[in-house]
Structure formats: C-alpha cells, structure tokens
C-alpha positions as CSV (number, residue, x, y, z in Angstrom):
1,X,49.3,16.1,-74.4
2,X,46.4,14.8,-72.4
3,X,46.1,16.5,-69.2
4,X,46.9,14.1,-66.0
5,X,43.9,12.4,-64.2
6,X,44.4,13.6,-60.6
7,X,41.8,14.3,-58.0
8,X,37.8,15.9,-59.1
9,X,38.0,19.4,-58.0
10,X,34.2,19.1,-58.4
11,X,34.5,16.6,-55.4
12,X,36.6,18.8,-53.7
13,X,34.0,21.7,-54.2
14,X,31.3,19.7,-53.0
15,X,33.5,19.0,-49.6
16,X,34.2,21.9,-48.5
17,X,31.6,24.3,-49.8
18,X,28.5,22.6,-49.9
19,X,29.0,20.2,-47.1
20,X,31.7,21.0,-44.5
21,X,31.0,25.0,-45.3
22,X,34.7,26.1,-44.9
23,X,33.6,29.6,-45.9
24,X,32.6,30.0,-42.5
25,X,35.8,30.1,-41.1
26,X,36.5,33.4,-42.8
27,X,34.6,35.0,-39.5
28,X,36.5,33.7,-37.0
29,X,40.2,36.2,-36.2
30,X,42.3,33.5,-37.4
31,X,41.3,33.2,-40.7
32,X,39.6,36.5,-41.4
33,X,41.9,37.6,-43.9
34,X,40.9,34.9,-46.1
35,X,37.8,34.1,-48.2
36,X,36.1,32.0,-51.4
37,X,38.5,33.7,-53.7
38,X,41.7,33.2,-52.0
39,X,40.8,29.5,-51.0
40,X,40.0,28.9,-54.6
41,X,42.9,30.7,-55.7
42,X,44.8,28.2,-53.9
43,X,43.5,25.3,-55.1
44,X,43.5,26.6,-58.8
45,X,47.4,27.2,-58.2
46,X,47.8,23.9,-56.5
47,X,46.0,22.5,-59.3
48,X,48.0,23.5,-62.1
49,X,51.4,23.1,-60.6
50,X,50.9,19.4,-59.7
51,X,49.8,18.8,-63.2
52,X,51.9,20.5,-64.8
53,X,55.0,20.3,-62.5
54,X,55.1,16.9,-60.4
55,X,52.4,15.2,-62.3
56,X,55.4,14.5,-65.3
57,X,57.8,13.1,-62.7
58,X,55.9,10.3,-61.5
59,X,56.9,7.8,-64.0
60,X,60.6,9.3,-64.6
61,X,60.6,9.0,-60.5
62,X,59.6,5.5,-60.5
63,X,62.3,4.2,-63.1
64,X,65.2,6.7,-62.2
65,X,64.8,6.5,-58.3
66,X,67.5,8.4,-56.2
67,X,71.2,7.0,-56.0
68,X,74.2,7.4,-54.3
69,X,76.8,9.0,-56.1
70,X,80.9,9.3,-56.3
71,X,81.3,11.6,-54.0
72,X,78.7,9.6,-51.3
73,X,75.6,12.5,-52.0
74,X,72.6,11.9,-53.3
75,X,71.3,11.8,-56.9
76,X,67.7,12.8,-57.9
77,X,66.5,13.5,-61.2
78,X,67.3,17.3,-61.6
79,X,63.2,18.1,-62.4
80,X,62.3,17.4,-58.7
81,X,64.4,20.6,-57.7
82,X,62.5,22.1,-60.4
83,X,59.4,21.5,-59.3
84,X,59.8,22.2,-55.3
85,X,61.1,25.4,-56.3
86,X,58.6,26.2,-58.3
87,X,56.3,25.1,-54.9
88,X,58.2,27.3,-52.8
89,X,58.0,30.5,-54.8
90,X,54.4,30.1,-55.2
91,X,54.2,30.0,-51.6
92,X,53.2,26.8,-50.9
93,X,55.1,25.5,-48.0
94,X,53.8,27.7,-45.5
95,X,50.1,27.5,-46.6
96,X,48.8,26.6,-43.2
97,X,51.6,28.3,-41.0
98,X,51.1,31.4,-38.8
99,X,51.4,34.8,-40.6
100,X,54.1,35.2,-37.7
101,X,56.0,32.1,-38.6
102,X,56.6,33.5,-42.5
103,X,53.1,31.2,-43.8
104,X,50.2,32.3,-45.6
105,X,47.6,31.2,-42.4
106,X,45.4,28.8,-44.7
107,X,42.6,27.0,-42.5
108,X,44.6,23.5,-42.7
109,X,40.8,22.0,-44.3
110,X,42.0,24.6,-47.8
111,X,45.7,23.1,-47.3
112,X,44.8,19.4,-47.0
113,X,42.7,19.6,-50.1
114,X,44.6,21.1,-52.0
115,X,48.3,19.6,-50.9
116,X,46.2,16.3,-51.9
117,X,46.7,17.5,-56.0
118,X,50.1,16.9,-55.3
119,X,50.1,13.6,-53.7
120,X,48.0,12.3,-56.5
121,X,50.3,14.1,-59.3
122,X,53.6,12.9,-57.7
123,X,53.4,11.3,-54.0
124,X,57.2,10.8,-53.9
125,X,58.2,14.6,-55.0
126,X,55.6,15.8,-52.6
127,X,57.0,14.2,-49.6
128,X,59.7,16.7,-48.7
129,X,58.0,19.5,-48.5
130,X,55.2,17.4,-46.7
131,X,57.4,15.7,-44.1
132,X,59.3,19.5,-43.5
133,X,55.8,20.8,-42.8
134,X,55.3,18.4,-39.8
135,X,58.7,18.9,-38.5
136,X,58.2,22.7,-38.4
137,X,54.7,22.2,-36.7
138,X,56.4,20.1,-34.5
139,X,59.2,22.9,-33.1
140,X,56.3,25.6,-33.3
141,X,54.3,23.6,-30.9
142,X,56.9,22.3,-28.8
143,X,60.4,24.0,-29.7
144,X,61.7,27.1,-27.8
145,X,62.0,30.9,-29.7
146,X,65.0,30.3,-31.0
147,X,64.5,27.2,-32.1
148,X,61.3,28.2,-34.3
149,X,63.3,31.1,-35.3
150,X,66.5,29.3,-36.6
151,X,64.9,25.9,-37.5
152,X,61.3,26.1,-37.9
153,X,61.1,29.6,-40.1
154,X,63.5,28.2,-42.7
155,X,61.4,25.1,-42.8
156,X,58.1,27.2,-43.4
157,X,60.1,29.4,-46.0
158,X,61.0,26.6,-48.2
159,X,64.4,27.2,-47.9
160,X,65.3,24.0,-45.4
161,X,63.7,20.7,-45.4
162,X,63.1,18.2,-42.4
163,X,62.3,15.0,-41.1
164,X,61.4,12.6,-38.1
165,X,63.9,9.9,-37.1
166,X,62.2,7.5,-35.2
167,X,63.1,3.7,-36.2
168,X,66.3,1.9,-35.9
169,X,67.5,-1.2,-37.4
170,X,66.7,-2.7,-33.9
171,X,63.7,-1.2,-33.7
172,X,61.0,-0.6,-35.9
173,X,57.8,0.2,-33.8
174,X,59.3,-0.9,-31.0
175,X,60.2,2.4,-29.7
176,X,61.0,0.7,-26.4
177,X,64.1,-0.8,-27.6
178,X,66.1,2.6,-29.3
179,X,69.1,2.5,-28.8
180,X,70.3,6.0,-29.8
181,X,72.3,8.2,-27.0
182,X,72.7,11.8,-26.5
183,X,75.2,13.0,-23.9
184,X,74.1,16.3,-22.2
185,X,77.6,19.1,-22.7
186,X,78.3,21.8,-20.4
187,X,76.9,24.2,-23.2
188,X,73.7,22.9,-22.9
189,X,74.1,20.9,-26.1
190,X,74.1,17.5,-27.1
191,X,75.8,14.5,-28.3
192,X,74.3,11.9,-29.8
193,X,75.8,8.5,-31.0
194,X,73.5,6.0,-32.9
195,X,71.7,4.8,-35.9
196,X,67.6,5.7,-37.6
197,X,66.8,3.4,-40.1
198,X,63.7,4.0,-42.8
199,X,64.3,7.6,-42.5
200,X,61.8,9.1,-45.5
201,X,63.9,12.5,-47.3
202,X,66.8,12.0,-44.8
203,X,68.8,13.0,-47.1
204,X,69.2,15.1,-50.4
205,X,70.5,18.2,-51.9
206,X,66.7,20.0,-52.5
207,X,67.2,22.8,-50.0
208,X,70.0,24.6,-47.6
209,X,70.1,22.6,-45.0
210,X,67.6,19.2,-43.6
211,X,66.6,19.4,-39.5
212,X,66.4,16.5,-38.3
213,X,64.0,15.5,-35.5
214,X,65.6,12.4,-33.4
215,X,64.8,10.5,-30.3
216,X,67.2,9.3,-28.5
217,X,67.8,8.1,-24.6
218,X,69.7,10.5,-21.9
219,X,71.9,8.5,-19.5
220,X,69.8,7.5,-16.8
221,X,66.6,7.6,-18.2
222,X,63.7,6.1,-17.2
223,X,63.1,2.8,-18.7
224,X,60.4,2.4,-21.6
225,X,59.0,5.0,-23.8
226,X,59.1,7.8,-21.2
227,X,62.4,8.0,-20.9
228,X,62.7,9.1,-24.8
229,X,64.2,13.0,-25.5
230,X,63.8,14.8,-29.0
231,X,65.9,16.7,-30.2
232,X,67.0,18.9,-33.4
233,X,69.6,17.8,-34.7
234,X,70.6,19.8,-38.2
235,X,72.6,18.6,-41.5
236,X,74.8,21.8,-41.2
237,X,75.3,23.6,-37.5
238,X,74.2,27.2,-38.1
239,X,76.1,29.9,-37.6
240,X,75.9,32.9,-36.4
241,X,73.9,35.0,-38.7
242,X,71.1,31.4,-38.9
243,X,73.0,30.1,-42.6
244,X,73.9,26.8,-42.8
245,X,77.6,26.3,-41.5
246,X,79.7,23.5,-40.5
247,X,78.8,20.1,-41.7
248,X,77.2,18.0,-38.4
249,X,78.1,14.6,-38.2
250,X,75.0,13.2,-39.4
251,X,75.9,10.5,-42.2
252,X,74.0,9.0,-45.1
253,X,75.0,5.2,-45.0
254,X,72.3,3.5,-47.1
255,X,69.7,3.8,-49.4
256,X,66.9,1.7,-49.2
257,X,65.1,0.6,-52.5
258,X,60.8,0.3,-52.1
259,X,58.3,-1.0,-54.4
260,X,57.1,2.5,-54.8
261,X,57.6,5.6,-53.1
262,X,60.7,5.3,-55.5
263,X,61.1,8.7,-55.8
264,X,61.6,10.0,-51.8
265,X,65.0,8.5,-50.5
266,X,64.7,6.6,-47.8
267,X,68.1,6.5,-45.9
268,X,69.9,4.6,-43.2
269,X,71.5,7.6,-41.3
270,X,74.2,7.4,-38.8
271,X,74.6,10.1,-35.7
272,X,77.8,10.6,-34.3
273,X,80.0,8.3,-35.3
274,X,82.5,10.0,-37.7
275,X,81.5,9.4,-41.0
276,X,80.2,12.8,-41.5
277,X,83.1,14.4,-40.2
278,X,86.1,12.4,-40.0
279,X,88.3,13.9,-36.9
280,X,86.0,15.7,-35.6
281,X,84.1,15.9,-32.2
282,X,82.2,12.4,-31.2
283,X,79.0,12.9,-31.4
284,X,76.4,14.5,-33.5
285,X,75.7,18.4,-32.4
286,X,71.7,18.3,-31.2
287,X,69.7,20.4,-29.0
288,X,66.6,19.7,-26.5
289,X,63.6,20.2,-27.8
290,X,61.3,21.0,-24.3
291,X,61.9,18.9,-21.3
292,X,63.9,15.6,-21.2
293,X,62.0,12.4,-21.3
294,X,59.3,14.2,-23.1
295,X,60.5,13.6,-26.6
296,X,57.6,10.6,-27.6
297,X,54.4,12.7,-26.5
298,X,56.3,15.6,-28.7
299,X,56.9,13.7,-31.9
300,X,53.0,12.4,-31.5
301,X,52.3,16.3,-32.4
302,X,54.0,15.9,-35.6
303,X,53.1,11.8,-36.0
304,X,49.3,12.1,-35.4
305,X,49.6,15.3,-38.4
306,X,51.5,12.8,-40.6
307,X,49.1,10.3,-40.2
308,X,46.1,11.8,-41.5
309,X,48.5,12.9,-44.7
310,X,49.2,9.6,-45.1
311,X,45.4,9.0,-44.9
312,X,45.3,11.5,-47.8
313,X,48.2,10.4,-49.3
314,X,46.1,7.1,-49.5
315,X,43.1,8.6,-50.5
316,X,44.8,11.0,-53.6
317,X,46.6,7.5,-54.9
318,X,42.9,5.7,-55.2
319,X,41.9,8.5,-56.3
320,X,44.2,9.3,-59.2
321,X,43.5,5.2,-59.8
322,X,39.8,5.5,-60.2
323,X,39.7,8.5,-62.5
324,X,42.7,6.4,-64.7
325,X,39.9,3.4,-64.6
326,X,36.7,5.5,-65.4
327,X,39.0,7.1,-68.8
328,X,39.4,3.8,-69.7
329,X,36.4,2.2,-69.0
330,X,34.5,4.7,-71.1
331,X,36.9,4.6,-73.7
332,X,38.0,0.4,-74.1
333,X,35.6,-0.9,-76.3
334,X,35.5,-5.2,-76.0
335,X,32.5,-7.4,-76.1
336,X,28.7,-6.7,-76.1
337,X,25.9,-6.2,-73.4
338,X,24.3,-9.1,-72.0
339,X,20.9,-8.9,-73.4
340,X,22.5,-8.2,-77.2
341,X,20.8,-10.0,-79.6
342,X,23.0,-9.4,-82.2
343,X,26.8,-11.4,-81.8
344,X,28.3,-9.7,-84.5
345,X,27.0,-6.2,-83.4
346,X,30.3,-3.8,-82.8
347,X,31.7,-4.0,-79.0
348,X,30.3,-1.7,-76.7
349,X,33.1,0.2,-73.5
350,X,33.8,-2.1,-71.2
351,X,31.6,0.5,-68.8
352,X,28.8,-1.1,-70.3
353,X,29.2,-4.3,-68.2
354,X,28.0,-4.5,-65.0
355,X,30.9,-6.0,-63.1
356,X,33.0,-3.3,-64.0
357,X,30.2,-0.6,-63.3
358,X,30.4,-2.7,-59.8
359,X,34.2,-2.1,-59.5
360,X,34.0,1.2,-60.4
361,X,31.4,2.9,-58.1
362,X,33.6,0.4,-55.5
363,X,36.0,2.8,-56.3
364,X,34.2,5.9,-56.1
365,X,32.8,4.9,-52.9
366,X,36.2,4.5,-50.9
367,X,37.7,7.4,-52.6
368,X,35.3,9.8,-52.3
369,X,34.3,8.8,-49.1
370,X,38.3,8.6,-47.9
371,X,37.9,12.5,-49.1
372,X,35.5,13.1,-47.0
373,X,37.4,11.3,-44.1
374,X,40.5,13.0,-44.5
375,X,38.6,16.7,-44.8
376,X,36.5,16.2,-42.1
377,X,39.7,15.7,-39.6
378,X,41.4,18.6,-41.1
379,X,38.2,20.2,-40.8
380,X,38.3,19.3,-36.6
381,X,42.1,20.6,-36.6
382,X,40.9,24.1,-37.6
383,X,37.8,24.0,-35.2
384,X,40.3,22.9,-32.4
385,X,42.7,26.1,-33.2
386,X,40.0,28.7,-33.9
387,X,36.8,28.0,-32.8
388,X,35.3,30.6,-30.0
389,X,33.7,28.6,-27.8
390,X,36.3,27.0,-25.5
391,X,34.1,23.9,-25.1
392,X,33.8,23.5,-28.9
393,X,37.4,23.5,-28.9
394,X,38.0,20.2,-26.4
395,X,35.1,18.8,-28.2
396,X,37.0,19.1,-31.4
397,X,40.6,17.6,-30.3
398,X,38.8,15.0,-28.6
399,X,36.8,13.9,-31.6
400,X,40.4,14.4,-33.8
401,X,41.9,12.3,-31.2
402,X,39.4,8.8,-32.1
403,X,39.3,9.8,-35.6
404,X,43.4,9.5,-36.5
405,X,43.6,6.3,-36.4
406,X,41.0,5.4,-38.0
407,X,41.9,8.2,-41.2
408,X,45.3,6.9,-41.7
409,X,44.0,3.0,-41.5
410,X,40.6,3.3,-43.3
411,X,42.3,4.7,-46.6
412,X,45.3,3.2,-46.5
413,X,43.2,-0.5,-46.6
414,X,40.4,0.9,-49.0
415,X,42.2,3.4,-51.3
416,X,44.4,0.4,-51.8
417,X,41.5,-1.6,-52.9
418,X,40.2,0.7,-55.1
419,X,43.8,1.2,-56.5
420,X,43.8,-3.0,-57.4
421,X,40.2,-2.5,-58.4
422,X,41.4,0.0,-61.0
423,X,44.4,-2.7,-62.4
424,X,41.1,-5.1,-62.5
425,X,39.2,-2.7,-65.1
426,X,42.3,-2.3,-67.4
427,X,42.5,-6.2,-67.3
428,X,46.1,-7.2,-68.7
429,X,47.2,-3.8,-69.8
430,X,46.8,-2.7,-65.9
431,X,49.7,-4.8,-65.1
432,X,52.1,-3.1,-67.6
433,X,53.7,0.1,-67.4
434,X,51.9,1.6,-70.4
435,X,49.4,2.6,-67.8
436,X,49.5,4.2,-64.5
437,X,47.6,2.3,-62.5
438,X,49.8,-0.4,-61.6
439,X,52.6,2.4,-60.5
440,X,50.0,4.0,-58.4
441,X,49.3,0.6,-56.3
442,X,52.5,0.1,-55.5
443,X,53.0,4.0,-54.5
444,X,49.9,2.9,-52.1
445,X,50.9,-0.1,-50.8
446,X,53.2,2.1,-48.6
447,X,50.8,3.7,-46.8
448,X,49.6,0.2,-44.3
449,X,53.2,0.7,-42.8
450,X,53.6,4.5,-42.8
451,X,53.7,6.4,-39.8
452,X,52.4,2.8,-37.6
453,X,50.8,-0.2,-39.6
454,X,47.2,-1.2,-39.8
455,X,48.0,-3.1,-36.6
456,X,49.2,-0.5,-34.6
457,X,46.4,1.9,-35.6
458,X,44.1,-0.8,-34.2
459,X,45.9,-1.4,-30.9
460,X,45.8,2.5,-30.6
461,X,42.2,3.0,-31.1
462,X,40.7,0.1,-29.1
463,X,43.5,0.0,-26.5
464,X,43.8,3.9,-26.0
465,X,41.0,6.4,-28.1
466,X,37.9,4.7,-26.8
467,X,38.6,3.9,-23.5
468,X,40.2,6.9,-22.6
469,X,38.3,9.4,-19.9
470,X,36.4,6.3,-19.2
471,X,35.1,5.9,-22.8
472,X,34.6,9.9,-23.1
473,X,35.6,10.1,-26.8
474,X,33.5,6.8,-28.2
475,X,31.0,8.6,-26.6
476,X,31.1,11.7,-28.3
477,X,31.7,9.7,-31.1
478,X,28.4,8.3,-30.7
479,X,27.0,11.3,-30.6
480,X,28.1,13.1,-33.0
481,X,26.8,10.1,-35.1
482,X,23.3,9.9,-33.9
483,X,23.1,13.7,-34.6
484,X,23.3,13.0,-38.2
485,X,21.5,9.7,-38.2
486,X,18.6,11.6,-36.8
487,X,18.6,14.2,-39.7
488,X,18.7,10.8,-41.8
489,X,15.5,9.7,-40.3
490,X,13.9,12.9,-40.9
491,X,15.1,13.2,-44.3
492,X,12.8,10.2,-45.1
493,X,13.3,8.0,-48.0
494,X,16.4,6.0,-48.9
495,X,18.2,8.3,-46.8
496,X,16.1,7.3,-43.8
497,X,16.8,3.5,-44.3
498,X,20.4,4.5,-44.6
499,X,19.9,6.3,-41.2
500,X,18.1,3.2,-39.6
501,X,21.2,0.8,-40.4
502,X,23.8,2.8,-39.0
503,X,21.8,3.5,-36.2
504,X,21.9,-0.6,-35.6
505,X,25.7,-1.2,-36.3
506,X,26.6,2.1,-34.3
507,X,24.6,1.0,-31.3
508,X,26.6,-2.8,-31.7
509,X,30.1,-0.5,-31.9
510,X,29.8,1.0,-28.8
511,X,28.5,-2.8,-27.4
512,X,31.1,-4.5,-28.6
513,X,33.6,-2.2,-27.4
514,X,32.3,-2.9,-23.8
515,X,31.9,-6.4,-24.0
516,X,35.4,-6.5,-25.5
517,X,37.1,-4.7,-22.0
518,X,34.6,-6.3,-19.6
519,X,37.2,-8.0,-17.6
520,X,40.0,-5.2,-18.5
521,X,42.2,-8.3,-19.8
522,X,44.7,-6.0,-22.5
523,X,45.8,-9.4,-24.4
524,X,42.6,-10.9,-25.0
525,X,40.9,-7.3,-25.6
526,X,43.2,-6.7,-28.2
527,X,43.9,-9.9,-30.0
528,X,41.4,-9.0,-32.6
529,X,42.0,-5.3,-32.7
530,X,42.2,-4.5,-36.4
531,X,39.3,-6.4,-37.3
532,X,37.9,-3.9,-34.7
533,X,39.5,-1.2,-36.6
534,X,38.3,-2.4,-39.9
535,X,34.5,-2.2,-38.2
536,X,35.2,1.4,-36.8
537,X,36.4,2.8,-39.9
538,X,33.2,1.5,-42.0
539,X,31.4,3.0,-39.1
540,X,32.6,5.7,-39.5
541,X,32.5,6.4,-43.2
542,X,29.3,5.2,-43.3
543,X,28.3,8.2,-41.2
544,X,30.3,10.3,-43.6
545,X,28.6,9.1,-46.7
546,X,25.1,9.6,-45.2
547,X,26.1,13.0,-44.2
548,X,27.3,13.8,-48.0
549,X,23.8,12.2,-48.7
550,X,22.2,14.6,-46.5
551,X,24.3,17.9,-48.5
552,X,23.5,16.4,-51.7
553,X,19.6,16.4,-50.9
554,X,16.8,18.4,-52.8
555,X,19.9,18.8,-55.6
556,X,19.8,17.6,-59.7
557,X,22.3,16.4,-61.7
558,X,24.7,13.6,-62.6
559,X,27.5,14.5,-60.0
560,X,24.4,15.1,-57.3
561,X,23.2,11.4,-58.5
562,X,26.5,9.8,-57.9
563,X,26.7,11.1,-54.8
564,X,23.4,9.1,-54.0
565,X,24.2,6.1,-56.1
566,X,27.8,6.1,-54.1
567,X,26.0,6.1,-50.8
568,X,23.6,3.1,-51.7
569,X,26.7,1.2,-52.8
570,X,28.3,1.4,-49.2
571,X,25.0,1.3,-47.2
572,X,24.3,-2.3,-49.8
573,X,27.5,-3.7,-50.2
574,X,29.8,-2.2,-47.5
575,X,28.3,-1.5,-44.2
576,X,27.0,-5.0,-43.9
577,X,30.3,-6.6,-43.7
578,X,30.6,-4.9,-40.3
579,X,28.3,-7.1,-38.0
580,X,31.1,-10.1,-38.5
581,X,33.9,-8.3,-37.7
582,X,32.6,-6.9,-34.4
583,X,30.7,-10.9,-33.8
584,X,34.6,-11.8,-33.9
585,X,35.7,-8.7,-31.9
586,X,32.8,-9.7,-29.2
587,X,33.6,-13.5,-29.3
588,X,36.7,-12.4,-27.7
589,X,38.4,-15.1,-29.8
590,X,42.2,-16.3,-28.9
591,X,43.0,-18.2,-31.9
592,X,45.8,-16.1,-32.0
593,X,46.4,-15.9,-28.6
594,X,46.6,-19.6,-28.3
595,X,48.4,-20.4,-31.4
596,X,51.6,-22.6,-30.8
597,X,53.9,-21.1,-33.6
598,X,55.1,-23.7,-34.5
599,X,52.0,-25.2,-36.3
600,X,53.1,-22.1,-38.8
C-alpha cells in the first residue's frame, strides 16, 4: 500500500534545526532533559502513528461521519478510539505539559511540528485530543489546585477530553449577546441554565469523562464582555476519589453536519435544563474558574493557543494537498512541451508544463512558508516560558501577541489556495473522490471561521495588536524585521534585492497603519481591516521566507534550491500584491461604510 503523502519531515528538519535552532533550548532548565534524539524520537513516533493510524481514517471519516444513536449517544467509527488510544499510550497528549502536570515537557516548537503529522493524516480524529490540550492549558494557567488536579491532569493523561463553549445560537462572535446563566450556591458551586452552539468534540464516548469550559453571565454582571465568568463544567461530577460519577446535566441536542471536518462532532449542547438528567437539580453543576467577570481574558489563554493550531491545522491541510499534487504531477503524463517539434511524440507529466510548475511552487511557497509561520510563534511561546533574560521574555509575548492573528488568518487564506491550486493540477479527477485533494479543501475551508473569522482576525490586529502601548508591538515588529532585512543586504545578491523590497513595503506597513488611525475614528479605521490583514500577513511571511533564504545560504542541493526558487516566487509574484491593499487601507475608503443595503 502506498504510504500517505503528509507533511516533508525534510522541511520540518530544515525549521527547526537549521533555521530556528531548537537544539538550543536543551540549555535552558526547562527543557534540559531533552535533546536532538528525543525531539527526533518524537517526531519519528508522531510520524508513523499518523500514517499509519489516523492517516486511514480520513476518507472512512468523511463518508461515515458521527451520528446520533438509539439511545441519544454518539456514534463514531470504532477506529477513531483505536487510534487515540494508541496516541495516548505513546504519550502524546501531554507532549508539551509540565513534568509536574503528568506531560513529557516538550518545548511546544517539537510539539507543534510534530502534532502537525496528525492534522495532515486526519484533521478531524486529531481534534480531540488537540482541543483537550487547550482546555487543560487553560485550567493550568488560570484554574485553582484542585482544579488542575481533578480536571486538568486527566486531560494531560489522555484519560478525559475537553472543550471550549463559547457560541450560542444567538450568538456567534458576538460574545456580547450570551445568554447563558450561572447562579452562584451556598457551596460555592454553580448553576448554569443555557445553550453553546458549534461546540467542536462536545460530545462523544472517546475517553472517561469531557470538561467542559463555558462562559456564561452571573446575575448582576456588568454589561458587555466583562461581565463574562468561565467555568468548568464536567460531563460526569467527580466523585470523591477524582473518577467520573454522576451524570451532570449537560445534554447533547444536535449534531451539526459540515462540509468537512466530518469526522469531529460538532454539537448543540444544552446546560441545565433537564435533559441530561430528568428530575434532577435545575441547573448544570459548574465551578469558577478564577475571579468572576474574568472568564473572556481567561478563555483568550486557551483561544489565542487554538488559533495558531488552527493556523497549522491550515498549513498541514495545504500541505498534505501539495505533496498529493507534486505525486501526481510527476506521475500524469498528457500532452507535449511547448517547443516539441514532434506532435505525435509520447506525452510528457503534466510537471513539464509551465502553468502547472507555476501552481505548484504557488503551493510550495504558502505551505512552506505557513510552516515557517506557525513554527516561528510556537518558537516565541517557548522563548516567552523559558528564556533567561526577563526582557527577552516580554519581548517574546509581545511579538506572539501581533503575530496570532496574523498565523491563524495568513494560512487559513493561503493554505486554502494552495489546497484549490492542488484540485487545479489534478484537473477533472481533483474534483472526485478517487483523490484526496478535494476532501482536503473542504477539511480547510473550516479554518476562515475557526476560533474568529478572517474578519475578526483583522479587526483584532489593526484595532488592538498594533496600536497597543502606543504602537509598542508594530514597533518591535518592525524591528525585528529590519534586523533580518539587514542581514539580506549584506548577504548580497538575490537575497539583497529580496531585502530591498521588504525594506519598502515594511516601511509603507508601519505608514499606513498611522495614516489609517490619524483621527482615531474606529469605524472608518477599520472598514478595510482585512485587506490590512491580507497586507500584514504577506509582510510578514515575506520576512519569513527571506529568513529561510538567509539559513539556506552557502548550501547545495535540490531541497537547498527550492528553498531559493520558493523565495523568488513570493518576492516576484507575492509581495507585490501588497502595495494595493495598504493604497486601499490608506485611502481610508467607506464604500462599505456608506453602502445603503439595500442596493444588495
């Protein structure tokens, strides 16, 4: 059986050894019981169990999705169990965790990479164990010691899975409007009464128990956003030895059916209301996590996580897509190369033409330089919780901070591309089932809504990460930047042109983005917001590709060649579409401002 086109480990190599140097980390306390070995270990493991493991339930996933049976649980195909177990016992979930916390104390750049073999192989199966992994990180950050202890351990171990419940029917991203209550007991619990709608693994029968994470409103609280709580709010109530006991009233209603993504259930739950446990106490058991009217800035700990895995879920989809469309480039042969001389010569692979060479090293330029994205904020998540110098820290979280955004927008728009790119290179069979490809799009297509849509990414990045501390993080930003553009220069050649031209567009970012809040006007600053995003991102993986350029530099061969070739594509064909988008940002343009909808 042919082996399952996932993500290059030669790439991945590349990444973190040659370029981003994760080796390094191996001196600091933290990770100091770690080296090459392990990490590679790791990935080798990761590897091999997403091949061989989740890889085979992509397509069963996407045809069989869950169900609700008879007895109102839900129904997955029996191999997904198979296959999280067989995560768990190689130690998987707890990769990045705390030696303390029951987890293996991974630097989180070794766990991204190699978690990103699994989202490629199966993005559906991989997303319970994902999404527990940001709820635990969540109540380890935030949650009190018995809290970790009862519902974050579990979580880390494998044994329990969890979730986020933000949206309601009511209210998608309008966080403003939840309507969910929780009534404070004299026990110091909780009741809460209401609804969470689009709910990703809300509910199965994987694991021993499923914590949910819900915000909800306190009687009383202050209007808005601040006056969200969060708080646990388990499948089962556990007892006292910490097992899974009486059922909570926390009710699967619905199942909602996605393009893709088929494979994850994604549940209307209700809280509270007696369908869970008919007769029983109103009100659905939960417990504070920290302070009351706290709950939003809590969950962003576990949101801003999820959104650079969305990023890489992004990323491993296009990925997966543009190794499917390489294979078969090289391998479809159909029609002859434009100078033949010869018509009835045999076909040459469709490689051989030069608009698909063009869609392909499209592809290799936003997927390998999404990688690079991704790993570099994982990479800024491990300086911010180890580093030694206190100021390198701060620098670190403040860089992560402008970056999030623009990792779970960038891929999510140009992974996607390069997933439709790959359909375009398998022509007519591309839009059948008999390949891949067409599954993996609509897997990605997910990933513009997930964890805030391409729009909200952009009203959070102009409106909030580069104005913040009067513009402190654009500035480093900036910065950080022009240190690599002027390595670039030096460099000399191609590499220096490349340098030159992001020295320009960076220099009309950071303009723009004052011209853009000159009269601090919110409405009209933002109106055009993701085409600022769109700008940003290039930006910004234009920097990234010139630093891969620089790591690549003074080294032979093909895979050091495509690294170059991959670089002149997006310096050519990409970065130039940039200057338009921030001429429409500047223009301050209120088309849609001023549109009367009813033109529409």
């Amino acid at each position: 059986m042919e082996s399952p086109r996932l993500m290059s480990r030669r790439d991945l190599d590349f990444l973190l050894y040659e370029w981003l140097d994760v080796e390094a980390l191996t001196s600091r306390e933290r990770y100091a019981d770690h080296d090459r070995t392990t990490f590679d270990g790791v990935l080798d493991l990761s590897e091999r169990l997403a091949a061989e493991k989740f890889a085979p339930l992509a397509a069963a996933l996407d045809v069989d999705e869950p169900r609700i049976g008879d007895d109102g649980r839900v129904v997955l195909l029996p191999e997904v169990a198979d296959a999280l177990a067989a995560y768990t016992e190689a130690g998987l979930p707890g990769m990045s965790f705390d030696v303390a916390h029951g987890g293996i104390q991974l630097p989180f750049t070794v766990q991204r990479a190699a978690s990103m073999f699994f989202q490629a192989a199966s993005v559906a199966a991989h997303a319970y164990p994902s999404l527990a992994a940001g709820n635990a990180h969540l109540l380890l950050a935030h949650g009190s010691p018995e809290q970790i202890e009862t519902y974050a351990r579990p979580v880390v171990e494998g044994r329990w899975y969890g979730t986020m419940c933000l949206s309601e029917p009511q209210a998608g991203s309008s966080l403003v409007d939840v309507a969910t209550r929780a009534v404070r007991k004299d026990d110091g619990s909780y009741r809460l009464t209401g609804t969470k709608m689009w709910i990703s693994a809300g509910d199965h029968e994987l694991g021993e128990n499923i914590v949910h994470l819900v915000l909800a409103k306190t009687p009383g609280a202050p209007a808005g956003v601040h006056g969200l709580s969060l708080f646990v709010v388990p499948k089962y109530l556990p007892d006292t030895e910490g097992a899974p006991g009486e059922r909570n009233d926390v009710a699967l209603v619905g199942l909602n059916h996605k393009m893709g993504f088929r494979g994850t259930t994604n549940t209307l739950l209700n809280f509270g209301e007696g369908f869970a446990t008919p007769g029983g106490l109103p009100g659905a058991v939960g417990f504070l996590v920290g302070e009351e009217h706290r709950g939003l800035s809590y969950m962003f700990t576990m949101m801003n996580e999820a959104r650079i895995g969305v990023g890489a879920g992004a990323v491993a989809l296009g990925y997966a897509g543009y190794l499917e469309a390489l294979h078969y480039a090289k391998t479809r042969t159909q029609g002859r190369r434009l100078d033949a001389k010869d018509p009835s010569a045999p076909p040459v692979a469709i490689v051989e033409h030069p608009d698909v060479r063009r869609m392909l090293l499209a592809q290799k330029a936003y997927v390998e330089g999404g990688t690079a994205l991704v790993l570099s904020c994982a990479h800024l998540v491990d300086e911010k919780a180890s580093a030694p110098d206190p100021e390198d820290r701060e620098r670190a979280a403040r860089l992560l901070e402008v970056l999030t955004p623009i990792a779970k927008a960038w891929p999510s728009r140009w992974c996607l591309t390069a997933n439709d790119l790959a359909i375009q290179v398998h022509g007519g069979y591309g839009y059948t089932r008999d390949y891949p490809v067409e599954r993996l799009y609509r897997d990605n297509r997910l990933n513009p809504i997930h964890e805030g849509t391409q729009g909200i990414q952009g009203l959070d990045l102009l409106g909030r990460k580069v104005v913040a501390d009067g513009g402190a993080g654009l500035a480093l930003l900036a910065e950080t930047l022009g240190t690599t553009i002027a390595a670039g220069r030096q460099a000399g050649g191609e590499t220096a042109v490349h340098a030159e031209a992001l020295e320009a567009v960076l220099a009309r970012l950071v303009e723009v983005t004052r011209i853009t809040w000159a009269d601090g006007d919110p409405a009209v600053a933002l109106a055009n917001a993701t085409a600022y995003l769109d700008a940003a991102g290039h930006v910004v993986v234009a920097w990234l590709w010139l630093e891969q350029e620089l790591a690549a530099a003074g080294r032979e061969g093909a895979f050091y060649d495509g690294k170059r070739l991959a670089a002149r594509y997006f310096f050519t064909y990409e970065l130039p579409t940039v200057a338009p988008l921030l001429d429409l940002v500047a223009a301050r343009d209120r088309t849609t401002l001023d549109l009367d909808v009813a033109a529409l």
